[in-house]
C-alpha atoms as a printed R data frame, in Angstrom:
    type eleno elety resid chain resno      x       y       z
1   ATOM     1    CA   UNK     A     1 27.710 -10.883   6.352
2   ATOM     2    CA   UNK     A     2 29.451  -8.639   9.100
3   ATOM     3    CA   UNK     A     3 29.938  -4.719  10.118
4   ATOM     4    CA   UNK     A     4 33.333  -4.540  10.309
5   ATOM     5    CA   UNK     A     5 35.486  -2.667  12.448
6   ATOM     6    CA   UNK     A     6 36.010   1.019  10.436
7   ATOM     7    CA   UNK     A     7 40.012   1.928  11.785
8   ATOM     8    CA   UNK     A     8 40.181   5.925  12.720
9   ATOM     9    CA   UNK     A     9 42.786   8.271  11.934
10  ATOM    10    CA   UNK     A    10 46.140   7.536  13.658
11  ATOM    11    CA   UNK     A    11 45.363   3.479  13.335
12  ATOM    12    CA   UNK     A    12 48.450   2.557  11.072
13  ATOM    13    CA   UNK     A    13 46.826   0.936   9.095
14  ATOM    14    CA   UNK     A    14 45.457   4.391   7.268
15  ATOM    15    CA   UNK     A    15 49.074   5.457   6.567
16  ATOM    16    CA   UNK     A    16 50.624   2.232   4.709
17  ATOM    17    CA   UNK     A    17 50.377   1.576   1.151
18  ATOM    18    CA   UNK     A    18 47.877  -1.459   0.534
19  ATOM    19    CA   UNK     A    19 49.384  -4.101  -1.342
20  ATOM    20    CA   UNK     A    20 47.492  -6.027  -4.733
21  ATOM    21    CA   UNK     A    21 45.582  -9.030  -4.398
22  ATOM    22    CA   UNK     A    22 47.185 -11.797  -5.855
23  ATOM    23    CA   UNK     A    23 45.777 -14.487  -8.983
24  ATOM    24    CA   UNK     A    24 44.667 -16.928  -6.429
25  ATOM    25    CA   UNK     A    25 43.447 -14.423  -3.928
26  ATOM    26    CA   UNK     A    26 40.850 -13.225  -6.649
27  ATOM    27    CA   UNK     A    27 39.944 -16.503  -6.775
28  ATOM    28    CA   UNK     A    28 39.471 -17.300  -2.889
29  ATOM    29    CA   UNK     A    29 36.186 -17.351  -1.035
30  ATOM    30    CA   UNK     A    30 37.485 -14.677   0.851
31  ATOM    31    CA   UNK     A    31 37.497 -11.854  -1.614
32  ATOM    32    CA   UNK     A    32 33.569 -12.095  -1.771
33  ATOM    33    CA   UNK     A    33 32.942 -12.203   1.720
34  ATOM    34    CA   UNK     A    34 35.050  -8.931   2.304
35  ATOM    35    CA   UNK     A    35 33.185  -7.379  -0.216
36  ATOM    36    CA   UNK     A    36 30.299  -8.323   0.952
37  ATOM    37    CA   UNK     A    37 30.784  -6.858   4.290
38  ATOM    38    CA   UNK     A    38 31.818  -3.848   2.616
39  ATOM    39    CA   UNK     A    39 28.859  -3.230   1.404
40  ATOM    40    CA   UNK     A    40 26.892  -3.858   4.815
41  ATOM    41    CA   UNK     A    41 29.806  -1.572   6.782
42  ATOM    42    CA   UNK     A    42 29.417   1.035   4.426
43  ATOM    43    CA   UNK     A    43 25.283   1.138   4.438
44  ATOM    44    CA   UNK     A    44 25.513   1.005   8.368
45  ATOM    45    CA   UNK     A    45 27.501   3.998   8.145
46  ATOM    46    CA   UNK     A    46 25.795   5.941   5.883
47  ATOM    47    CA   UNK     A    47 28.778   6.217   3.677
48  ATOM    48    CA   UNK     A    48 29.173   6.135  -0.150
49  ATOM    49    CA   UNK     A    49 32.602   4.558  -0.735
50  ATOM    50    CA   UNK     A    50 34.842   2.446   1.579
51  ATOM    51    CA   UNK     A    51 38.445   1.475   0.819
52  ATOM    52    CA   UNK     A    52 39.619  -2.685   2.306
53  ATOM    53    CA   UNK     A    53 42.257  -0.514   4.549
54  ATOM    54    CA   UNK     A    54 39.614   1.076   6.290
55  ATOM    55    CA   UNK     A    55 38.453  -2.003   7.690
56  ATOM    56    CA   UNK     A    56 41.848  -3.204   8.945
57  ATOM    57    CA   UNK     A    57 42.232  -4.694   5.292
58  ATOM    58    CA   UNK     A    58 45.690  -3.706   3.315
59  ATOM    59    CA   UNK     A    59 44.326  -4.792   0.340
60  ATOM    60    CA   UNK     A    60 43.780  -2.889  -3.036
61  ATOM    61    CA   UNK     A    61 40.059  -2.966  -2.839
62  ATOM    62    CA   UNK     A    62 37.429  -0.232  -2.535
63  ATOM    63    CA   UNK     A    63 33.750  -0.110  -3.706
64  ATOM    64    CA   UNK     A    64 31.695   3.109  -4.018
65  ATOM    65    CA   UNK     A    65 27.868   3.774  -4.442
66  ATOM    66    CA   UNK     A    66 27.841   7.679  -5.064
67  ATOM    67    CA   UNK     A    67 24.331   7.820  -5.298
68  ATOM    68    CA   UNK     A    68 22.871   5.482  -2.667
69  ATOM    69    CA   UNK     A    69 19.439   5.322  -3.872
70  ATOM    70    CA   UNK     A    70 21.052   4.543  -7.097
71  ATOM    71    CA   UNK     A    71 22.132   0.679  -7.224
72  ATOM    72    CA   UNK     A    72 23.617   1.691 -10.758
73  ATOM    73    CA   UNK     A    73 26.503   3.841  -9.107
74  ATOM    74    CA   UNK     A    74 27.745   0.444  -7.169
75  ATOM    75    CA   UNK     A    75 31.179  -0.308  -7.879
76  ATOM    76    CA   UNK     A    76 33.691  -2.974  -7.136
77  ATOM    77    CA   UNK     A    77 37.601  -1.899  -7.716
78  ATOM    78    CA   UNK     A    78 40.046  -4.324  -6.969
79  ATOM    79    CA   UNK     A    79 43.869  -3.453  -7.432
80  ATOM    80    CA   UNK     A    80 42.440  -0.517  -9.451
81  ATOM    81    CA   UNK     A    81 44.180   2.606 -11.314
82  ATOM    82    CA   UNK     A    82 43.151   5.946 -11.588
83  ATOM    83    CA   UNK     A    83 44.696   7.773 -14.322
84  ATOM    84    CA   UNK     A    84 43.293  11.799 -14.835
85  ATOM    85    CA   UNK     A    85 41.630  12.946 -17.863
86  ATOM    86    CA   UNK     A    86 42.958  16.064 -18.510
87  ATOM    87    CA   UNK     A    87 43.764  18.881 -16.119
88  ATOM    88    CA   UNK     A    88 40.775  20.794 -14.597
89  ATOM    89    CA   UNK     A    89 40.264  20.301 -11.047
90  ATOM    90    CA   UNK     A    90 37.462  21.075  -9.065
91  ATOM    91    CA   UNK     A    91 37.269  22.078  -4.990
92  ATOM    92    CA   UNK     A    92 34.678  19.972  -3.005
93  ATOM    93    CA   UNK     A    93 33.781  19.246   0.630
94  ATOM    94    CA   UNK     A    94 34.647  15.669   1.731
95  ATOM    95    CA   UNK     A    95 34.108  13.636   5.272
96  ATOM    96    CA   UNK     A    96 35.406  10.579   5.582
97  ATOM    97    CA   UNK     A    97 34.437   7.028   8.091
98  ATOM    98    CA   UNK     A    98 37.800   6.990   9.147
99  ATOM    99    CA   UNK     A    99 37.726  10.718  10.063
100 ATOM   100    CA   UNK     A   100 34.568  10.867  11.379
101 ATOM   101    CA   UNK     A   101 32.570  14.244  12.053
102 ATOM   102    CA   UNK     A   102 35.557  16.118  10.055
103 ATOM   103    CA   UNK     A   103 34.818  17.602   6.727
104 ATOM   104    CA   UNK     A   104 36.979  19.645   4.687
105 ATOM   105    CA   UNK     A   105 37.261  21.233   0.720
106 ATOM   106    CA   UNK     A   106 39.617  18.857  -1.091
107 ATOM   107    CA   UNK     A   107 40.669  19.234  -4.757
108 ATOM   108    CA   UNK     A   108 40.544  16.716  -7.233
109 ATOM   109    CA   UNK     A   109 40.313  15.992 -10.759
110 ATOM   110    CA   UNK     A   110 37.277  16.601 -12.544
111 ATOM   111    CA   UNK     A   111 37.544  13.445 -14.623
112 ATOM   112    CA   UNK     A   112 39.484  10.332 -14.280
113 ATOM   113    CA   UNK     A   113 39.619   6.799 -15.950
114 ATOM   114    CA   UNK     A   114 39.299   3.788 -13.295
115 ATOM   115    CA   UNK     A   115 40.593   0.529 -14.548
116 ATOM   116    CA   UNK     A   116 40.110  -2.233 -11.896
117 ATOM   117    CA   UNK     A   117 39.051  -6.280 -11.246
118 ATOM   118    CA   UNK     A   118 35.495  -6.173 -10.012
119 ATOM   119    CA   UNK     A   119 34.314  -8.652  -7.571
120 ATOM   120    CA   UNK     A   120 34.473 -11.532  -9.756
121 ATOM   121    CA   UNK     A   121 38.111 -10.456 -11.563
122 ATOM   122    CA   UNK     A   122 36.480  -9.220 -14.468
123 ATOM   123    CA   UNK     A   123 38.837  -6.500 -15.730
124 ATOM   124    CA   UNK     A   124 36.574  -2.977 -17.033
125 ATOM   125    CA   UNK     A   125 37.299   0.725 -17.228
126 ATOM   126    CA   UNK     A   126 34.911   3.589 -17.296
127 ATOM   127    CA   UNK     A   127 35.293   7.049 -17.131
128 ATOM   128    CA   UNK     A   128 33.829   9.189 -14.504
129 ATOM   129    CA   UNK     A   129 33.276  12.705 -13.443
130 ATOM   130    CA   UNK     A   130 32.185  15.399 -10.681
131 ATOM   131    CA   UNK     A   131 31.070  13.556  -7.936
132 ATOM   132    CA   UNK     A   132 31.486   9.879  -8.936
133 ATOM   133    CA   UNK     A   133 35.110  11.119  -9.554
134 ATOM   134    CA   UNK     A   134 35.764  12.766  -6.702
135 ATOM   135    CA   UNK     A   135 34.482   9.159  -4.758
136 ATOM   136    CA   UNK     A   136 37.117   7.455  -6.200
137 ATOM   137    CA   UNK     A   137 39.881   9.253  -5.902
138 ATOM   138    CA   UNK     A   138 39.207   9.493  -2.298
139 ATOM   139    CA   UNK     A   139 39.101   5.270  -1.681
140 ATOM   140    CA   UNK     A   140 42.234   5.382  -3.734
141 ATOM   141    CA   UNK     A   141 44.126   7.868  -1.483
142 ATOM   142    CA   UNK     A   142 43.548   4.972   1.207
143 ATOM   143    CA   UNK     A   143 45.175   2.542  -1.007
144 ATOM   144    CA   UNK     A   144 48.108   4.478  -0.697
145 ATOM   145    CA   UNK     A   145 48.232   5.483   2.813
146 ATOM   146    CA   UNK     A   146 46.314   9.050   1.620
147 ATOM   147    CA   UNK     A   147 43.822  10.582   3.568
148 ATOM   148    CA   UNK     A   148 41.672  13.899   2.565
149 ATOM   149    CA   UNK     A   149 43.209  15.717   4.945
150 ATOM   150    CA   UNK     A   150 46.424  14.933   2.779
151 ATOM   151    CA   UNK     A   151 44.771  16.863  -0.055
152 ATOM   152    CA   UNK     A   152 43.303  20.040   1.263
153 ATOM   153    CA   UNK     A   153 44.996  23.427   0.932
154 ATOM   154    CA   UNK     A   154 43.202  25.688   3.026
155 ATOM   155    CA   UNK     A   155 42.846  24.187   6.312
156 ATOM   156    CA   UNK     A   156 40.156  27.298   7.437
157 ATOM   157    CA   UNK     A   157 37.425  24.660   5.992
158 ATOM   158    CA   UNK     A   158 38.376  22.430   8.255
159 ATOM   159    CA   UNK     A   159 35.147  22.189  10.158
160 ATOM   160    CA   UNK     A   160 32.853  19.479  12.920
161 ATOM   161    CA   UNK     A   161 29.449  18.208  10.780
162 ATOM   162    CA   UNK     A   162 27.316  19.904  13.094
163 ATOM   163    CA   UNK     A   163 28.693  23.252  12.015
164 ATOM   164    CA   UNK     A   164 29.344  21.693   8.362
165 ATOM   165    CA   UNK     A   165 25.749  21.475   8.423
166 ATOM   166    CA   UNK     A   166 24.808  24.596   9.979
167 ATOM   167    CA   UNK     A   167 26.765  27.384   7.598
168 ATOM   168    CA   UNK     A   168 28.250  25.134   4.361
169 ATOM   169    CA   UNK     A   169 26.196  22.982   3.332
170 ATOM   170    CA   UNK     A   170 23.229  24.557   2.259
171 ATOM   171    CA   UNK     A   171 20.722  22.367   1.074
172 ATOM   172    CA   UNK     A   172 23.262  19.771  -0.806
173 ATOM   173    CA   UNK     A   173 22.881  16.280   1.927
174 ATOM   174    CA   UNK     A   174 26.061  15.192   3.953
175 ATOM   175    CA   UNK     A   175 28.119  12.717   1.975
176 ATOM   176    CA   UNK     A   176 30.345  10.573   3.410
177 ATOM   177    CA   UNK     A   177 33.339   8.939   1.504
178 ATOM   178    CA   UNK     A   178 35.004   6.373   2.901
């Protein structure tokens, strides 16, 4: 296993659309190993999701662990879709590896469905909401080239983690999606 490389904003990798992993890619040694240093990359980091772009991958994989003490949360999505369960929305702060020591309010859906391939191409779906949601949707913004700052609409949250720290966040612990 490896700690990869995370890219930062204005790598071009970040802004291109990841393409699908093929049959016989899913089937490759390769696949594993990625995800496998996925996981380590995103630990070292301290982050709870991590899309394959963000390690100078443009492939339509991300894993998440919302809850890090929580081995449950773990998830493997490979070429995965994201389809939104009705229309509430909800307004969060985000950070991001790629955007590091940036956080922001982003909206996103409340609940969504995620169909994917997990690591061993086993096809599943589950529905998720609130902050397992909101994970999610942010790896699969960097499948397509999306990054939070994409999303926000009032850029006056825009703010550095030390003062995210000091006057928004309260007592709720820094979370960092990939």
């Amino acid at each position: 296993m490896a700690i990869l490389k995370v890219a930062r904003l204005g790598h071009p990798v970040l802004r291109q659309a990841a393409r699908a992993l093929t049959p016989a890619e899913l089937k490759s040694p390769e696949v594993p190993r990625l995800v496998e240093d996925m996981i380590e990359t995103m630990a070292e980091y301290g982050g709870v999701g991590l899309a394959a772009p963000q390690v100078h991958f443009p492939l339509r994989i991300f894993i998440v662990r919302p809850n890090p003490e929580d081995d449950a949360t773990f998830r493997v999505a490979i070429n995965p879709a994201i389809t939104p369960l009705g229309e509430e929305r909800g307004e969060d702060w985000e950070g991001c590896l790629s955007i590091p020591d940036l956080h922001g309010r982003v909206p996103r859906f409340a609940r969504v469905r995620l169909e994917a391939l997990d690591a061993q191409g086993k096809r599943y779906e589950e529905e998720l909401e609130g902050f397992p949601a909101r994970v999610c949707q942010h790896e699969f913004d960097h499948l397509d080239g999306v990054v939070f700052l994409d999303r926000m609409k009032d850029f006056s949250t825009l703010t550095f983690g030390e003062e995210y720290r000091r006057y928004w966040s309260a007592a709720e612990p820094e979370k960092k999606e990939g």
